[in-house]
C-alpha positions as CSV (number, residue, x, y, z in Angstrom):
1,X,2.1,-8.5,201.7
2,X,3.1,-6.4,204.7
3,X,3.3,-2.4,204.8
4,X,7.0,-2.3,204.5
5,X,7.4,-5.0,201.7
6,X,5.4,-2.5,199.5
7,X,8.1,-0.6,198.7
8,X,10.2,-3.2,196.9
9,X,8.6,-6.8,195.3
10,X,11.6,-8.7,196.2
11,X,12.0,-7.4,200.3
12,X,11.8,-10.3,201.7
13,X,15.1,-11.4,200.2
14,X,16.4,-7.8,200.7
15,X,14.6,-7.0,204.5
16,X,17.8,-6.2,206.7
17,X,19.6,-8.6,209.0
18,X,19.6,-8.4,212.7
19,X,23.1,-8.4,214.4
20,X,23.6,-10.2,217.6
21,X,22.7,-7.2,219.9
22,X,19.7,-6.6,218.1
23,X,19.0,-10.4,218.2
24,X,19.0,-10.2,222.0
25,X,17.4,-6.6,222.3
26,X,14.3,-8.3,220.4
27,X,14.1,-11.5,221.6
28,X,10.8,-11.2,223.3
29,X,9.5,-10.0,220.0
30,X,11.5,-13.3,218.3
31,X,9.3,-15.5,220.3
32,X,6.5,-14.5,219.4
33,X,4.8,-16.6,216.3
34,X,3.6,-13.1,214.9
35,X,6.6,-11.7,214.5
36,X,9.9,-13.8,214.8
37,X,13.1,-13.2,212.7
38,X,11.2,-11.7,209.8
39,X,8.8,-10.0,211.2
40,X,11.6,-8.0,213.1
41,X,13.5,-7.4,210.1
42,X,10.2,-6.0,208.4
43,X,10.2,-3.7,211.4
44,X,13.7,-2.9,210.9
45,X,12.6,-2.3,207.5
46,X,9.8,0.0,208.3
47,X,9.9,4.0,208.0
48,X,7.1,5.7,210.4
49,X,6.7,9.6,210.1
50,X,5.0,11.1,213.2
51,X,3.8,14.2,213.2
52,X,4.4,16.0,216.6
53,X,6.9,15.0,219.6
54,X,4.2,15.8,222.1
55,X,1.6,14.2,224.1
56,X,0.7,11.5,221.9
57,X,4.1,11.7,219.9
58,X,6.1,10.8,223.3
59,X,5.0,7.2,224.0
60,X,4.6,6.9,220.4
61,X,7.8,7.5,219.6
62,X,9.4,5.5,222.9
63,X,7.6,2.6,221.9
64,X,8.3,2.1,218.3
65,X,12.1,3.2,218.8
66,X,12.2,0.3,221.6
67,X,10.3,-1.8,219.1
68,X,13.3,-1.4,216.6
69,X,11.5,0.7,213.8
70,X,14.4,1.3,211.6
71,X,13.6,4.8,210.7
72,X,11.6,7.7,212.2
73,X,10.9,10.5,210.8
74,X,9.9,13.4,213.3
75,X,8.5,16.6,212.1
76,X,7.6,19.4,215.1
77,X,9.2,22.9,215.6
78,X,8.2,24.1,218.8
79,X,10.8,24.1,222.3
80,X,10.0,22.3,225.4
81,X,8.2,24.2,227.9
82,X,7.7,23.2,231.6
83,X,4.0,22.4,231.2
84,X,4.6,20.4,229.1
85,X,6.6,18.1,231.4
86,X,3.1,16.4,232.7
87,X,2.6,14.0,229.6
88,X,5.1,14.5,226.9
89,X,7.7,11.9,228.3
90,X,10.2,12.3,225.7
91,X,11.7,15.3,228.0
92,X,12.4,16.0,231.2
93,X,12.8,19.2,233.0
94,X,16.8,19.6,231.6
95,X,15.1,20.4,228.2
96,X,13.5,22.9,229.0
97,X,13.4,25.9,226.8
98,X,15.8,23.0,224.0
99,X,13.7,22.3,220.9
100,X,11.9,19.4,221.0
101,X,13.7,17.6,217.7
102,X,17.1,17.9,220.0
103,X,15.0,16.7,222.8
104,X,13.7,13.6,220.9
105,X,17.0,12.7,219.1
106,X,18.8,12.1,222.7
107,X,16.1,10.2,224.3
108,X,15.6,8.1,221.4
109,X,19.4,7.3,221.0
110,X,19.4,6.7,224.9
111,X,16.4,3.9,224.2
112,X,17.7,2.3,220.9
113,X,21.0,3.3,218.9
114,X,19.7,0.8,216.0
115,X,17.2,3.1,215.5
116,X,17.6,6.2,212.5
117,X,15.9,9.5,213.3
118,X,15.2,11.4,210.0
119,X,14.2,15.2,212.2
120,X,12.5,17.7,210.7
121,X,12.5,20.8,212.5
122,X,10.0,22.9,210.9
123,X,6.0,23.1,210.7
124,X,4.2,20.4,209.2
125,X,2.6,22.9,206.4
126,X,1.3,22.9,203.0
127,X,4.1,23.4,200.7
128,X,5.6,20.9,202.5
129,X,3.6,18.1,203.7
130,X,3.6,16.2,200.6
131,X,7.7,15.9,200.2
132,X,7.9,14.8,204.2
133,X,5.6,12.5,204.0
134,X,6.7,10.6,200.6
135,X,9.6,8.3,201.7
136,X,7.6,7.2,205.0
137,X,5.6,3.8,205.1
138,X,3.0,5.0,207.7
139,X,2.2,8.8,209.3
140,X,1.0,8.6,212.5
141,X,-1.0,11.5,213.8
142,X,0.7,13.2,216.7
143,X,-1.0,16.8,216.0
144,X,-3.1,18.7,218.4
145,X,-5.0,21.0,216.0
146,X,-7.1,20.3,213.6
147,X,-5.5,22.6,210.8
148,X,-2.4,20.0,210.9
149,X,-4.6,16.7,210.9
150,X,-6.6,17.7,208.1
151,X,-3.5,18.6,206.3
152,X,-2.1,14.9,207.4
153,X,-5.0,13.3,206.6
154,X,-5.2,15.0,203.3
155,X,-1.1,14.1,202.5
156,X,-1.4,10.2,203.4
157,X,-4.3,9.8,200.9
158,X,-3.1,11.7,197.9
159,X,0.4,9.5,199.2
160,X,-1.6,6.3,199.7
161,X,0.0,6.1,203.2
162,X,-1.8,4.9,206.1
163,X,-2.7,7.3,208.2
164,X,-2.3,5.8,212.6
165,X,-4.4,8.4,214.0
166,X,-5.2,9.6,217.8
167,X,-6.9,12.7,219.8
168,X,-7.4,13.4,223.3
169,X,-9.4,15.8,225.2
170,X,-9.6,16.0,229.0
171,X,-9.9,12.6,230.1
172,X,-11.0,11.1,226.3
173,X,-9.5,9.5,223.4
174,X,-9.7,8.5,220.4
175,X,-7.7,6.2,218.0
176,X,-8.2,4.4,214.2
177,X,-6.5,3.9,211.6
178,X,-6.9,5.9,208.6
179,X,-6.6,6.1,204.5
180,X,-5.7,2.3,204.2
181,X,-6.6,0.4,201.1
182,X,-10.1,-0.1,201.3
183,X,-10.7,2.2,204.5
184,X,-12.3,5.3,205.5
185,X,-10.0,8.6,205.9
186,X,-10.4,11.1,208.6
187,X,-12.9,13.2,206.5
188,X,-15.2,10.1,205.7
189,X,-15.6,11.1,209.4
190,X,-15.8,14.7,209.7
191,X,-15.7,16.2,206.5
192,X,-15.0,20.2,207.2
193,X,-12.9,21.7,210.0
194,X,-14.9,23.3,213.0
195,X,-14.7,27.0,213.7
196,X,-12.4,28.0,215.9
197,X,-13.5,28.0,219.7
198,X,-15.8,25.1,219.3
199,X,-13.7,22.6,220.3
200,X,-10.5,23.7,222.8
201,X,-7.3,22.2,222.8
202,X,-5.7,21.0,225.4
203,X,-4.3,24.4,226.6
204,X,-7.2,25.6,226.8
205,X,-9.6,22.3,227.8
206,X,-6.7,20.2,230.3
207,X,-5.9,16.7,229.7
208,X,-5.4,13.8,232.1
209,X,-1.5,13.3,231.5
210,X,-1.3,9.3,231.2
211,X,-4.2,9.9,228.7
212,X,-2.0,10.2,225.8
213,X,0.2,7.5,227.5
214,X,-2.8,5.2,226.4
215,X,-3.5,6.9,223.3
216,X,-0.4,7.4,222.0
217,X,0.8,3.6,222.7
218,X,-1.6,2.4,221.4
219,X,-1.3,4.0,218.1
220,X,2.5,2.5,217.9
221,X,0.2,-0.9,218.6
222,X,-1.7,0.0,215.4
223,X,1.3,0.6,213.4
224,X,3.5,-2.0,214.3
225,X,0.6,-4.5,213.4
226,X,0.2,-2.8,210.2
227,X,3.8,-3.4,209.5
228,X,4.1,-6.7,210.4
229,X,0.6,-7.4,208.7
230,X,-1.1,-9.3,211.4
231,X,-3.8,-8.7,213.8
232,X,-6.9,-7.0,213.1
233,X,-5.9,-2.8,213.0
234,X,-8.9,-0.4,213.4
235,X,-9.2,0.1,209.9
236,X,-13.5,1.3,209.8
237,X,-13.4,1.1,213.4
238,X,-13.1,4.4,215.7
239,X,-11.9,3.1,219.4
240,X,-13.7,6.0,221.8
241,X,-12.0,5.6,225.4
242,X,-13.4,7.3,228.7
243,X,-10.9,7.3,231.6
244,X,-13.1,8.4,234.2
245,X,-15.4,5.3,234.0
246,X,-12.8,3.0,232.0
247,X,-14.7,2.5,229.2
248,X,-13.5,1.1,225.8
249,X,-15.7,0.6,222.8
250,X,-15.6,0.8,219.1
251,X,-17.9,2.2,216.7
252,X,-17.9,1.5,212.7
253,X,-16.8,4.1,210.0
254,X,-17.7,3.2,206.6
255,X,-15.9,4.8,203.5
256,X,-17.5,7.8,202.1
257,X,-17.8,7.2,198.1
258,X,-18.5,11.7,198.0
259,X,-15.6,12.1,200.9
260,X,-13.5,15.2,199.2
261,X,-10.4,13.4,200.6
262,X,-10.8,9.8,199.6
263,X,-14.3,9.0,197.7
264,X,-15.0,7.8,194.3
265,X,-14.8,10.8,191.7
266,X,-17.4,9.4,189.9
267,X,-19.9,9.7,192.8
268,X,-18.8,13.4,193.2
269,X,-16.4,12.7,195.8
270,X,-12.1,12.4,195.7
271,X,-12.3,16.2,194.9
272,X,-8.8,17.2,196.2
273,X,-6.1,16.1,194.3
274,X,-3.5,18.8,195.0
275,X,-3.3,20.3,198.6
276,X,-4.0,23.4,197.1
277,X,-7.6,22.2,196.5
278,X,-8.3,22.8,200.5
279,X,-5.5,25.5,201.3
280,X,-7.5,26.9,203.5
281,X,-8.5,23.9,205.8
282,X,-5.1,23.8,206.7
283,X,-4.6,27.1,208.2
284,X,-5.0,27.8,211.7
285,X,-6.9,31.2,210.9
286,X,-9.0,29.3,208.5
287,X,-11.2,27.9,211.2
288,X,-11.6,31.7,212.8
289,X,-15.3,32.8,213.2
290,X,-15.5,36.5,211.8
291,X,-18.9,38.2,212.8
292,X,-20.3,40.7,210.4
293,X,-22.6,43.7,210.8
294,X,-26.0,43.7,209.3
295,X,-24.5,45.1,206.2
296,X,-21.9,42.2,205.9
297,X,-19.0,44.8,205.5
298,X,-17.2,45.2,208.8
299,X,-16.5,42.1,211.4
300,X,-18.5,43.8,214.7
301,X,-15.4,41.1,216.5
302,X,-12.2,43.0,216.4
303,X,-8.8,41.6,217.6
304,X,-6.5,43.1,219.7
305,X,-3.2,42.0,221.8
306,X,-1.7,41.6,225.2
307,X,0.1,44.7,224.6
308,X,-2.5,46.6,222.8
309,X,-5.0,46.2,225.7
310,X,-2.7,47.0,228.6
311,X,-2.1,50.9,226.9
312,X,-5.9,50.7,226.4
313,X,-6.5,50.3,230.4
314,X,-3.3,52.6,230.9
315,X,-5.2,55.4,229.3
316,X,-8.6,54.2,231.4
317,X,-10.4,53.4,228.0
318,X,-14.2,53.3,229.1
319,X,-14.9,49.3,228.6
320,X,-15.7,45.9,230.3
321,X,-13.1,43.5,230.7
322,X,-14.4,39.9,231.0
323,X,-12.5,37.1,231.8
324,X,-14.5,33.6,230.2
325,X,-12.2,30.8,231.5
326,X,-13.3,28.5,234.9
327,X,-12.6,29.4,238.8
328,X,-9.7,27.4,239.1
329,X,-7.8,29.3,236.1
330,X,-8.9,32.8,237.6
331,X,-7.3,31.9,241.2
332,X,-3.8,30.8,239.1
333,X,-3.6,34.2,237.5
334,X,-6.2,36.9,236.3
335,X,-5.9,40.3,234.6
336,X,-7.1,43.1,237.4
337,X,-9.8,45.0,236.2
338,X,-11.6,41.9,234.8
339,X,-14.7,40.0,235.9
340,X,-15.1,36.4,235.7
341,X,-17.8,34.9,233.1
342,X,-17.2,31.2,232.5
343,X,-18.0,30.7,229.2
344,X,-21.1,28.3,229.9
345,X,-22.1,31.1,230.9
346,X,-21.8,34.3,228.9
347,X,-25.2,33.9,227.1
348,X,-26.8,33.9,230.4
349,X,-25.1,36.7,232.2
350,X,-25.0,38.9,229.2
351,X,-28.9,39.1,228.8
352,X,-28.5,41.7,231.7
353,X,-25.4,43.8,229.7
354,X,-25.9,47.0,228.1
355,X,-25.5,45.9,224.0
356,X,-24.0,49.4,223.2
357,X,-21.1,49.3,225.5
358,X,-18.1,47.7,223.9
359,X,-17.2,44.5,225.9
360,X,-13.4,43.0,226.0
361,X,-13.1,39.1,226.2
362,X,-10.1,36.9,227.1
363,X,-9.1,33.2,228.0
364,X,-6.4,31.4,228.3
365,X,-4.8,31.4,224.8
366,X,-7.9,33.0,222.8
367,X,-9.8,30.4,221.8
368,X,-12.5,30.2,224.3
369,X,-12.8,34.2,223.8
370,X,-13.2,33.8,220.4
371,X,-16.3,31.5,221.0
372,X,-17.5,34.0,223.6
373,X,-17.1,36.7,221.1
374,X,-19.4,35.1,218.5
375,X,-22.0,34.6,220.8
376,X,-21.7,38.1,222.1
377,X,-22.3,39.3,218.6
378,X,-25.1,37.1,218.1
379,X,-26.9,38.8,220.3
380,X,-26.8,42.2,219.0
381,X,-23.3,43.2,220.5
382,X,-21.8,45.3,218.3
383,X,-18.5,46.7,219.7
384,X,-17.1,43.0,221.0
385,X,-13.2,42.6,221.2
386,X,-11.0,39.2,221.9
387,X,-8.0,39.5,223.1
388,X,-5.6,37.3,221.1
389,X,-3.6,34.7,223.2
390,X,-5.4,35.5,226.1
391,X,-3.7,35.5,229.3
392,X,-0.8,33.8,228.1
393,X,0.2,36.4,226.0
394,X,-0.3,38.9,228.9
395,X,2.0,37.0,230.7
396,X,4.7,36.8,228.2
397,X,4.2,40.3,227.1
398,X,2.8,42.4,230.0
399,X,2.9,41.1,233.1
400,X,5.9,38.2,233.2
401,X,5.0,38.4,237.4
402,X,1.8,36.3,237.2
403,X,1.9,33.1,237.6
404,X,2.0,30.7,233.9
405,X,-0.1,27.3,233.8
């Protein structure tokens, strides 16, 4: 039985018809043995939920909506903003500053008018994960933190929805499919969130713009065969792609019986069974890295803003200001005052800084600070301070005259 006949016994009497537009709109897919007549209708049938309307969400979305998927569901909250423009194809520089749902609903109507956007503008959170996600066939994983996809991972399996899953990073990807019957989940995989500045996003890290071109298509690939129920989707298999060498290859993920998400409860795993079980994997402070004294009372990391530091250099507060991002990111736009660090190589450089004097860190948007911080701290720094949102927030809340990337 395919994906979308699950939710009723008797679909394939009940699938929906195609009209004579939609006949001809399709007719590629009609030739095909895989998929003719019915296997349209079952994507007419279909309901996909995509998390995100960004980079991997785009061509996602494009392609299933062209594909005739009778229903999306698209959950994001955020607006367009010009750097975005690069790789999420969905909008073009007249959206600017529009929210992305808005954004999405007009290019998707411009693609396919058969197609039924169910939009949810809001954040894809806890208390309301579960209730998004229960009238969808499939989710497919459009996030780009990893608060959100352990939350969507967590919500397919208690759901029993299969999970299309994808992840970039500068010029890599990564794609499966994940919590179908039989299959692994996402934290058969990797079972805890990382901290916070161990991994940077794509603000933060870059990213290739066709990557998620690739990445994303090719999880509407995956979920169009698991609705038509042929092919052979990357259920146990992880595709790894490298751009810069074109490289494709698969490596095997078996089911975890003790997984928290998705093992056997018997073998001490299937632990969660409410979302309130991991509440706090699925924030985004959660996967912070507090530092604490010798005492383990007081974090020796202490946060401060944009705002907050400019009056601290307006009243020639006695610190050092150390900038951690890369060359190219300093000639864009740089706090004056500051010194570059990369962060590489702050453990290196800081061997010759005096331990007692309190040091200031920023990035880009505070992640790669954060990471700084910690190893500042590590080595017997005790007065260590990251600047929250980084540069970005100085140039929103500071200094709008410097240059945004």
């Amino acid at each position: 039985m395919t994906l979308a006949a699950t939710r009723d016994p008797n679909s394939a009497l009940s699938l929906p018809q195609l009209d004579a537009d939609e006949t001809l709109r399709y007719s590629r897919h009609l030739l095909l043995d895989e998929v003719g007549i019915d296997g349209q209708r079952r994507i007419k049938n279909a309901r996909v939920l995509l998390i995100g309307a960004g980079g991997l969400g785009s061509p996602a979305a494009l392609y299933l909506a062209a594909a005739g998927v009778g229903t999306l569901g698209l959950v994001d909250f955020d607006v367009v903003d010009a750097s975005n423009l690069q790789r999420q194809l969905l909008h073009g520089t007249a959206d600017v500053g529009r929210s992305k749902i808005d954004s999405a609903r007009d290019r998707i109507k411009e693609i396919n008018p058969h197609v039924h956007l169910e939009a949810f503008d809001t954040k894809f959170e806890r208390g309301n994960a579960l209730e998004i996600l229960r009238d969808f066939d499939i989710v497919l994983d459009g996030t780009d933190n990893f608060a959100t996809r352990y939350l969507t991972n967590d919500a397919a399996v208690l759901l029993g929805k299969p999970n299309s899953f994808g992840c970039i990073f500068r010029f890599e990807g990564q794609a499966s499919v994940f919590g179908a019957e039989d299959g692994p989940c996402y934290r058969c995989l990797f079972r805890e969130p990382p901290p916070a500045g161990l991994v940077p996003n794509c603000s933060e890290a870059g990213v290739l713009g066709v990557l998620p071109g690739l990445v994303g298509t090719i999880q509407a690939i995956e979920t169009l065969k698991l609705i038509l129920g042929i092919g052979d989707p990357l259920i146990g298999r992880l595709l790894l792609i490298e751009t810069l060498g074109m490289n494709f290859r698969t490596i095997a993920v078996r089911k975890d019986p003790t997984c928290p998400s998705c093992g056997e409860h018997a073998q001490g795993g299937g632990t969660i069974r409410d979302l309130d079980d991991r509440a706090a994997d699925y924030s985004e402070a959660s996967c912070g890295v507090a530092a604490f004294d010798a005492n383990g009372a007081e974090p020796t990391i202490r946060n401060i803003t944009a705002v907050e530091l400019a009056e601290r250099i307006a009243r020639g507060d006695d610190f050092d200001l150390v900038d951690v991002r890369e060359p190219a990111e300093w000639e864009i736009a740089r706090i004056e005052g500051a010194r570059l660090v990369p962060l590489a190589t702050v453990r290196q450089a800081s061997e010759s800084w005096d331990p007692t004097r309190e040091v200031v860190v920023y990035c880009k948007a505070g992640v790669r600070s954060l990471n700084a911080a910690q190893q500042l701290t590590e080595r017997g720094f005790k007065r260590v301070t990251n600047v929250v949102g980084g540069i970005a927030s100085w140039t929103n809340d500071v200094d709008p005259s410097l240059r945004r990337y």
